[in-house]
Biopython code that builds the backbone (N, CA, C, O; Angstrom):
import numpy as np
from Bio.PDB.StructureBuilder import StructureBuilder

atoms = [
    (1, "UNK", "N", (92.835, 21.901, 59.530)),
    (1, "UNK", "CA", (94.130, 22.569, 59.496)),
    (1, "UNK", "C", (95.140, 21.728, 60.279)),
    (1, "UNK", "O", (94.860, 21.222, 61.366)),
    (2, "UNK", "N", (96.402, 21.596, 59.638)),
    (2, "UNK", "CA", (97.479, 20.928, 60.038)),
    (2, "UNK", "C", (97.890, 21.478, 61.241)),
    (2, "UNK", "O", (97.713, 22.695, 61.304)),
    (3, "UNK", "N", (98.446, 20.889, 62.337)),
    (3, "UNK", "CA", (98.938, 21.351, 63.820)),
    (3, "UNK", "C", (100.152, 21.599, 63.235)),
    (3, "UNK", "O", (100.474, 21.852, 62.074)),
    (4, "UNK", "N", (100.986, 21.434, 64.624)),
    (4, "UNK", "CA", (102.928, 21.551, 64.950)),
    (4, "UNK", "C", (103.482, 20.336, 64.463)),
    (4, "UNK", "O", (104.308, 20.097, 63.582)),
    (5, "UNK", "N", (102.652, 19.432, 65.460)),
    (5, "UNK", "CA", (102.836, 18.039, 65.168)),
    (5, "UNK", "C", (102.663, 17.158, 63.796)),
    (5, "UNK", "O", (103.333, 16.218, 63.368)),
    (6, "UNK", "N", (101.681, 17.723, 63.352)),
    (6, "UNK", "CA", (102.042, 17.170, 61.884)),
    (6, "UNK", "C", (102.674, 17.738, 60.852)),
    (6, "UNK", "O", (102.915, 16.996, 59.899)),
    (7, "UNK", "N", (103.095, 19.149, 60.769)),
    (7, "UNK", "CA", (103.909, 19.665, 60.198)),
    (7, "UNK", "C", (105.314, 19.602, 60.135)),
    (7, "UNK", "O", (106.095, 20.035, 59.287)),
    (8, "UNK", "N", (105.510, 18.938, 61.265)),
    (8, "UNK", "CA", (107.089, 18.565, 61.359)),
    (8, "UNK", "C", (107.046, 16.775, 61.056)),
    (8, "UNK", "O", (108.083, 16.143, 60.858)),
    (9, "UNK", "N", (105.839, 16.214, 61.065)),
    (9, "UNK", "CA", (105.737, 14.517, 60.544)),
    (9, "UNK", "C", (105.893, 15.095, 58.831)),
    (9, "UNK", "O", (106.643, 14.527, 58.036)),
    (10, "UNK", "N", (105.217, 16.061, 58.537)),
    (10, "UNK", "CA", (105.021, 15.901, 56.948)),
    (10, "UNK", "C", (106.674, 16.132, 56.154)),
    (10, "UNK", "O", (107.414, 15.514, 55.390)),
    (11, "UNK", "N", (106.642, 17.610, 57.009)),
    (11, "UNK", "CA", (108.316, 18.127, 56.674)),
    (11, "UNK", "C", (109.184, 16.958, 56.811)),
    (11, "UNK", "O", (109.614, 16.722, 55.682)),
    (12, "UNK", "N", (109.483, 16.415, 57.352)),
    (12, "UNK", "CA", (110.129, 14.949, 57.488)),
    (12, "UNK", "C", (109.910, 14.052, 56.778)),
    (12, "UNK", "O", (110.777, 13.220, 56.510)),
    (13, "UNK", "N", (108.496, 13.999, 56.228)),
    (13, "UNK", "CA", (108.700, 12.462, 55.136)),
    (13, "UNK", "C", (109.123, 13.687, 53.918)),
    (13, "UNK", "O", (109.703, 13.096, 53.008)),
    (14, "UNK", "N", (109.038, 14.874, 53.681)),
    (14, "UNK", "CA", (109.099, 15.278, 52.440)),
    (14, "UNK", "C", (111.033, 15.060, 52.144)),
    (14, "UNK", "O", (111.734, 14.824, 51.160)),
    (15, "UNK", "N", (111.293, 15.322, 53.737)),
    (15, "UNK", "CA", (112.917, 15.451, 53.448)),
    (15, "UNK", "C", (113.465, 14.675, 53.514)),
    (15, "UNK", "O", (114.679, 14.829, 53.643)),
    (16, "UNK", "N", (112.823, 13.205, 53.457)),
    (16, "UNK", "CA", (113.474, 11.955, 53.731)),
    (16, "UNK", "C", (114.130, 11.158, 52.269)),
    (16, "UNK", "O", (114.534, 9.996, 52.292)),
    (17, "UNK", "N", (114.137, 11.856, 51.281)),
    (17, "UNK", "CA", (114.806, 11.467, 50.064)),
    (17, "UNK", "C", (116.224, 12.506, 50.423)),
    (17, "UNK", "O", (117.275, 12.355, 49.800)),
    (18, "UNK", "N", (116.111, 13.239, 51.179)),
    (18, "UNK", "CA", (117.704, 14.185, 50.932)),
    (18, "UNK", "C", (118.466, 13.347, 52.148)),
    (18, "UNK", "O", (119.684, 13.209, 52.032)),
    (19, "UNK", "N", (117.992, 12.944, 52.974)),
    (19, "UNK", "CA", (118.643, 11.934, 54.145)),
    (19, "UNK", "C", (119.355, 11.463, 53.815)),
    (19, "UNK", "O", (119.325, 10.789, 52.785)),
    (20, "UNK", "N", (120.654, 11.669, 54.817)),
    (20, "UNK", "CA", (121.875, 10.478, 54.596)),
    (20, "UNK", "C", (121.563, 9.263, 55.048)),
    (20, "UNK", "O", (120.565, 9.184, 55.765)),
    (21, "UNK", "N", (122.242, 8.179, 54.777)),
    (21, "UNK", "CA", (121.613, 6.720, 55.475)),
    (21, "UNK", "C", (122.590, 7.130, 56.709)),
    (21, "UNK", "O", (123.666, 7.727, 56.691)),
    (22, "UNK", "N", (121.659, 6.474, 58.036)),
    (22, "UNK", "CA", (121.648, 6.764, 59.258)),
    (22, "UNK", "C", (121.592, 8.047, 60.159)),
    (22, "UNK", "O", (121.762, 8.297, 61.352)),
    (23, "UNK", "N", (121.270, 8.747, 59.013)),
    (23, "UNK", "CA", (121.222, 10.305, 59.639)),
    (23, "UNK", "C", (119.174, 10.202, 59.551)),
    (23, "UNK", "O", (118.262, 9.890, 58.785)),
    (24, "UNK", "N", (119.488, 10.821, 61.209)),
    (24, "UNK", "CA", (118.024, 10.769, 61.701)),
    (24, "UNK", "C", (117.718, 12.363, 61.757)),
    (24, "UNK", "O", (118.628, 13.120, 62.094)),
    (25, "UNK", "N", (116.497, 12.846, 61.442)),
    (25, "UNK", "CA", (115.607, 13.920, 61.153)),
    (25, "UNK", "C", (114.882, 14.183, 62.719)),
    (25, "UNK", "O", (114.079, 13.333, 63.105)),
    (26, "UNK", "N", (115.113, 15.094, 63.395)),
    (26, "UNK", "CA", (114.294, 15.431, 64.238)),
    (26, "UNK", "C", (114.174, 17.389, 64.207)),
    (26, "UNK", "O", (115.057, 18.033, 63.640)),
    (27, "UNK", "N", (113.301, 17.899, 64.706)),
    (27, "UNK", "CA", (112.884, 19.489, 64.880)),
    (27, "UNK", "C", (113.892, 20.143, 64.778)),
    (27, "UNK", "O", (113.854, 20.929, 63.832)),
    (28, "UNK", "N", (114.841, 20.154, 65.389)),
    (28, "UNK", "CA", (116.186, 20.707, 65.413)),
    (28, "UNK", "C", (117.487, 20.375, 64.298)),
    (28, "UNK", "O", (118.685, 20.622, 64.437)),
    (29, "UNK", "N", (116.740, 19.699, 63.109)),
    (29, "UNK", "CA", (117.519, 19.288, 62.405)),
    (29, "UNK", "C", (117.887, 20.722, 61.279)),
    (29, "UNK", "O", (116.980, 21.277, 60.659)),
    (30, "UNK", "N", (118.976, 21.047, 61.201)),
    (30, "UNK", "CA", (119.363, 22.243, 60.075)),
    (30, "UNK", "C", (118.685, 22.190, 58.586)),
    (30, "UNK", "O", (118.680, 20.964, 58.477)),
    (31, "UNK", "N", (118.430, 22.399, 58.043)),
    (31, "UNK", "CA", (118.291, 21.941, 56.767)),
    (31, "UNK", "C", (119.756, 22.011, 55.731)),
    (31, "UNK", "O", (120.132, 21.145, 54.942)),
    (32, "UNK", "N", (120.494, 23.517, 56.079)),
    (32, "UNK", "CA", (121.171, 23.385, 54.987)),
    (32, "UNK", "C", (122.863, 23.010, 55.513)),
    (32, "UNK", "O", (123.759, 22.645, 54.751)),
    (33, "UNK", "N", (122.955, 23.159, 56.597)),
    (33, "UNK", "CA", (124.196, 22.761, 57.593)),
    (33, "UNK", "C", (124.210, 21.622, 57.938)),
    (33, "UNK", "O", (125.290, 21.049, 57.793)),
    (34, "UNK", "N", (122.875, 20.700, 58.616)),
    (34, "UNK", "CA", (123.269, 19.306, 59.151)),
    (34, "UNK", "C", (122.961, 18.875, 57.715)),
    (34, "UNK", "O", (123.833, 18.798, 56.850)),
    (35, "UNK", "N", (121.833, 18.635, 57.542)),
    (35, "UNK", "CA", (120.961, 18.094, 55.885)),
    (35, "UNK", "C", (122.111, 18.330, 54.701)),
    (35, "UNK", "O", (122.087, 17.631, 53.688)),
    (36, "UNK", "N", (123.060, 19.300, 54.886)),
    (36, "UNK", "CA", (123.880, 19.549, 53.073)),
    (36, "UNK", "C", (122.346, 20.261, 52.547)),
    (36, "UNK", "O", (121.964, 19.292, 51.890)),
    (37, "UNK", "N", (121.606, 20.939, 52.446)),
    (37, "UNK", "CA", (120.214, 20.911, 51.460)),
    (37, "UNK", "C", (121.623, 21.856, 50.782)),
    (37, "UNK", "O", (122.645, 22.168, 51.393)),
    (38, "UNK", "N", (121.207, 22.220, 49.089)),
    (38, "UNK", "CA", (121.606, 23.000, 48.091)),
    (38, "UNK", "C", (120.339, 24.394, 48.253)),
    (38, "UNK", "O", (119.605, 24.569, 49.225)),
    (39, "UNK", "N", (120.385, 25.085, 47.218)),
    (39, "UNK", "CA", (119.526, 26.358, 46.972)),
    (39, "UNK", "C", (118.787, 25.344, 46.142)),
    (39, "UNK", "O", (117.615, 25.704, 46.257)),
    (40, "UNK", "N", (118.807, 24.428, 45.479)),
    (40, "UNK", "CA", (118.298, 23.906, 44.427)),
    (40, "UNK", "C", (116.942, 23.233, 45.310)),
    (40, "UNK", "O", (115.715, 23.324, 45.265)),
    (41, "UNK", "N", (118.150, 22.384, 46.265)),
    (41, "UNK", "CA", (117.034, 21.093, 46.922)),
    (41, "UNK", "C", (115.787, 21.734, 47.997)),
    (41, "UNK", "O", (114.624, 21.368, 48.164)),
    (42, "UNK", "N", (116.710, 23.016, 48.723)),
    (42, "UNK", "CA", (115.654, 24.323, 49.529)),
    (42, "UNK", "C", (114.780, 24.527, 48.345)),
    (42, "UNK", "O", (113.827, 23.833, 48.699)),
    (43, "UNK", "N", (114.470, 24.969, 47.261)),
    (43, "UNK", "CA", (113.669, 25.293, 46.168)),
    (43, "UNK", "C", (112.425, 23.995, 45.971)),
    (43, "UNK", "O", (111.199, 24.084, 46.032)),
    (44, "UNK", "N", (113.111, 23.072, 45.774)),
    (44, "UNK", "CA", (112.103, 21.844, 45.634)),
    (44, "UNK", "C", (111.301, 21.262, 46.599)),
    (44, "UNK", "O", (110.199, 20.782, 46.336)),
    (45, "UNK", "N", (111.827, 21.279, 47.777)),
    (45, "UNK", "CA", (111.039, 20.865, 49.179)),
    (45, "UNK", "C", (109.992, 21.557, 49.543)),
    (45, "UNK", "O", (109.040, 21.104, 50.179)),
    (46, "UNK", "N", (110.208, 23.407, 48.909)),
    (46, "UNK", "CA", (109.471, 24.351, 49.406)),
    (46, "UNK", "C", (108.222, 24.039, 48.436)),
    (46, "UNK", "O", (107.098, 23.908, 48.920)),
    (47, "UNK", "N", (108.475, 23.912, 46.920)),
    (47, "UNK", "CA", (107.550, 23.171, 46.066)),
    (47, "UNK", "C", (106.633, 22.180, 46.681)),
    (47, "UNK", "O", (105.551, 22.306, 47.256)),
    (48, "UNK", "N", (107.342, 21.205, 46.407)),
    (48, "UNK", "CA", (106.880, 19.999, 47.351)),
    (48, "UNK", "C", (105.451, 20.381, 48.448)),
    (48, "UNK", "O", (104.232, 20.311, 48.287)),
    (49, "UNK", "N", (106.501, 20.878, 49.799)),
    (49, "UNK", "CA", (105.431, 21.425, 50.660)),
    (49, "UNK", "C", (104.242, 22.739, 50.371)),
    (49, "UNK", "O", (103.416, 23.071, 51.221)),
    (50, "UNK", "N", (104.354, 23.343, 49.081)),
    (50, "UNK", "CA", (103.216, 23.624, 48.538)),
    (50, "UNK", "C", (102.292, 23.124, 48.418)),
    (50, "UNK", "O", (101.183, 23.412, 48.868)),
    (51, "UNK", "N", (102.646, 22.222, 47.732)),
    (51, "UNK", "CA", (101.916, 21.079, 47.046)),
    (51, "UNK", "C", (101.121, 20.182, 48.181)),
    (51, "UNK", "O", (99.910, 20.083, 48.380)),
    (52, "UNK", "N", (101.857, 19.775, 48.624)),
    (52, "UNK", "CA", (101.177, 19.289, 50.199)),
    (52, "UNK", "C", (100.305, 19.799, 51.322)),
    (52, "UNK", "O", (99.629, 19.098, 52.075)),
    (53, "UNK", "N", (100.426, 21.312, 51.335)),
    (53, "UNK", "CA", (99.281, 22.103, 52.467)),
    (53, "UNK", "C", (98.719, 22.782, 51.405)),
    (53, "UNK", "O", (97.975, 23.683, 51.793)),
    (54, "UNK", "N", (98.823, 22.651, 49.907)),
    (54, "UNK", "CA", (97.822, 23.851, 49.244)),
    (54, "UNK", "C", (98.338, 24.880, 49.721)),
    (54, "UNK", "O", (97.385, 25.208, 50.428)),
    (55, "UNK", "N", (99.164, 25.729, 49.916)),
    (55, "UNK", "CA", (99.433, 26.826, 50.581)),
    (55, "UNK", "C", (100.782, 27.722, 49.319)),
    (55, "UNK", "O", (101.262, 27.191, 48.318)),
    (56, "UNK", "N", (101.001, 28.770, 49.702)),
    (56, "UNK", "CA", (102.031, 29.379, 48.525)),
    (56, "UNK", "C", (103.329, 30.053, 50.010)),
    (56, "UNK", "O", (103.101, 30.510, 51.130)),
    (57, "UNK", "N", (104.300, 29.856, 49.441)),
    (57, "UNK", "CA", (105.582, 29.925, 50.180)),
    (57, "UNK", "C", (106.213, 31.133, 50.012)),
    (57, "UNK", "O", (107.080, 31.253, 49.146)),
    (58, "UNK", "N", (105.866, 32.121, 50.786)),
    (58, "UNK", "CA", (106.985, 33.168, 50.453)),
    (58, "UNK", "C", (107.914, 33.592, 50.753)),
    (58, "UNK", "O", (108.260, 33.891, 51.896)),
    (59, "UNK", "N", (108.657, 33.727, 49.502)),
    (59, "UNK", "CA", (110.239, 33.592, 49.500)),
    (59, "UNK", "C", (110.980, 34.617, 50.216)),
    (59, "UNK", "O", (112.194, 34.522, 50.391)),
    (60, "UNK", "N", (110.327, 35.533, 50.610)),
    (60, "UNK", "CA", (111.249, 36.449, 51.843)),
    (60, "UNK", "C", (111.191, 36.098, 53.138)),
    (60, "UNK", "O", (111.664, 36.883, 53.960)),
    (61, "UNK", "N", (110.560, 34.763, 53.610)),
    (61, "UNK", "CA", (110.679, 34.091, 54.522)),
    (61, "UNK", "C", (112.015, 33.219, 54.744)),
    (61, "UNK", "O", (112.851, 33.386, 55.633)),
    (62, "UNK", "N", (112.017, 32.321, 53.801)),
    (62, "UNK", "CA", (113.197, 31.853, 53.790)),
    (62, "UNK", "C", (114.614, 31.993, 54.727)),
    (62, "UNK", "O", (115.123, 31.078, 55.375)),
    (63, "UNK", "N", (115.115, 33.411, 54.614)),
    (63, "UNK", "CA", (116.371, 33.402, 55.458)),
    (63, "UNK", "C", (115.985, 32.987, 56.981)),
    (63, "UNK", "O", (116.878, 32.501, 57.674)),
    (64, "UNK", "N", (114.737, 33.155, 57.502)),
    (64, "UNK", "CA", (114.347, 32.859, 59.063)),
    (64, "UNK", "C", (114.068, 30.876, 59.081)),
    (64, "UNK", "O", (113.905, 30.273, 60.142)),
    (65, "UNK", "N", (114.070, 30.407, 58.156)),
    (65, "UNK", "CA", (114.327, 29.407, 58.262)),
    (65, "UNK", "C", (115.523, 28.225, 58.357)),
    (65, "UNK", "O", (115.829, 27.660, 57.307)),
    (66, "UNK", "N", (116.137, 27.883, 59.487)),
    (66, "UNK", "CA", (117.092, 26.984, 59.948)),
    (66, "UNK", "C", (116.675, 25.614, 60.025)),
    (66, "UNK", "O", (117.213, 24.634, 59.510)),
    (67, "UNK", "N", (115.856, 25.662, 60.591)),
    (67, "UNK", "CA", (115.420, 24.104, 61.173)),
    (67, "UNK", "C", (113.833, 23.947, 60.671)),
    (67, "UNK", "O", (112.959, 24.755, 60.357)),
    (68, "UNK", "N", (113.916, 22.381, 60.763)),
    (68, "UNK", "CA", (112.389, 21.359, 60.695)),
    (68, "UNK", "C", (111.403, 22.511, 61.406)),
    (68, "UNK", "O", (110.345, 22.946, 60.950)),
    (69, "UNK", "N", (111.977, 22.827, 62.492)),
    (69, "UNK", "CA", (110.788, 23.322, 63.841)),
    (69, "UNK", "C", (110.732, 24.916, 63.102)),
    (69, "UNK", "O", (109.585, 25.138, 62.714)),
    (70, "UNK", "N", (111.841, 26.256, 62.770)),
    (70, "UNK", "CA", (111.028, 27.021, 62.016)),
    (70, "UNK", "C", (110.574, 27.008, 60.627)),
    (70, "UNK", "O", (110.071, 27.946, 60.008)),
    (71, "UNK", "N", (110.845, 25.678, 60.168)),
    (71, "UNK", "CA", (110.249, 25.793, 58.904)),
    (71, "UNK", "C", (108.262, 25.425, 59.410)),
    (71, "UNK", "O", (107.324, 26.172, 59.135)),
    (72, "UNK", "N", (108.185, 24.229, 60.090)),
    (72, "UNK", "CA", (106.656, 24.403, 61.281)),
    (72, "UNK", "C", (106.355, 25.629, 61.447)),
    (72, "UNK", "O", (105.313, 26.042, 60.938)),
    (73, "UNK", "N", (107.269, 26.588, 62.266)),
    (73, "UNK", "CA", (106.442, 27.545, 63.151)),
    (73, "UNK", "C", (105.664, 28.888, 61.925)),
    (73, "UNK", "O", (104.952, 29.864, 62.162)),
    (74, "UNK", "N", (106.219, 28.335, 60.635)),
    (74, "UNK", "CA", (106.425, 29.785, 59.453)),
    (74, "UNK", "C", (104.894, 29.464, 58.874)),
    (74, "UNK", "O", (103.918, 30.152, 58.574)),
    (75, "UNK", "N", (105.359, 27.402, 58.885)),
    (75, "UNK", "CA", (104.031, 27.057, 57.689)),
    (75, "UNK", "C", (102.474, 27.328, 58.902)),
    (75, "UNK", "O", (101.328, 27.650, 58.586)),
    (76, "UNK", "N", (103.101, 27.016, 60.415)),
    (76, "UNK", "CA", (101.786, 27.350, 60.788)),
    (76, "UNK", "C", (101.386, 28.839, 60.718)),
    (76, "UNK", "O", (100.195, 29.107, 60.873)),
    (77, "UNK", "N", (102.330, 29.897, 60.484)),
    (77, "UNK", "CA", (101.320, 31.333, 60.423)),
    (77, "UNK", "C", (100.904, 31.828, 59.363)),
    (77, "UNK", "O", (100.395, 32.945, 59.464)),
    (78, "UNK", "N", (100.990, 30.967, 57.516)),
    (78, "UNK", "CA", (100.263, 30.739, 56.477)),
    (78, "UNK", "C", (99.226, 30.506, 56.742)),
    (78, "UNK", "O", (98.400, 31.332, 56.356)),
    (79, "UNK", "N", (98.776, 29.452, 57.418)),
    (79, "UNK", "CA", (97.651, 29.075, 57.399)),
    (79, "UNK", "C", (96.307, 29.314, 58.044)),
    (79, "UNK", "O", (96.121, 28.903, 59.189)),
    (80, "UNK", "N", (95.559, 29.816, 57.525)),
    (80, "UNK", "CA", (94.105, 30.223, 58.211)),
    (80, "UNK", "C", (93.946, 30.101, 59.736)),
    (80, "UNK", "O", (92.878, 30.396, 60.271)),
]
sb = StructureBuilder()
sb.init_structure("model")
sb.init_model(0)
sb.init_chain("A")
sb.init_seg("    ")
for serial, (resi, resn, name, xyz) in enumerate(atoms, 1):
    if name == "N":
        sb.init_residue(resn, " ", resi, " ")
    sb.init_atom(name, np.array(xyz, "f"), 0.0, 1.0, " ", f" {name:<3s}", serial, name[0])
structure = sb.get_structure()
């Protein structure tokens, strides 16, 4: 099972195609305020990180997610 620490390494390479050039990604990074993410690009990442922990994302979680670090703290209480 994935820790803190790698959940915020994974979340980060997943979001590193929405990155501006020179805009750096750390825990505290917004997704949809600093990042710009769309509803579209939030939709695909969450895919994505499906796909990546085997795990299923549920979508009434979502609004509690702001940042790298609670999108971590959500995927760690999915998991076994």
């Amino acid at each position: 099972m994935p820790d803190y620490n790698e959940f915020i390494t994974r979340i980060c390479g997943i979001l590193q195609p929405f990155v501006k050039p020179g805009q750096a990604l750390t825990a505290d990074s917004e997704l949809v305020s600093e990042l710009g993410l769309t509803s579209l690009q939030v939709m695909m990442m969450i895919e994505q990180i499906e796909d990546d922990f085997d795990i299923s994302v549920p979508l009434n979680i979502l609004p509690d997610i702001r940042t790298i670090r609670d999108l971590a703290r959500q995927l760690e209480r999915l998991l076994p």
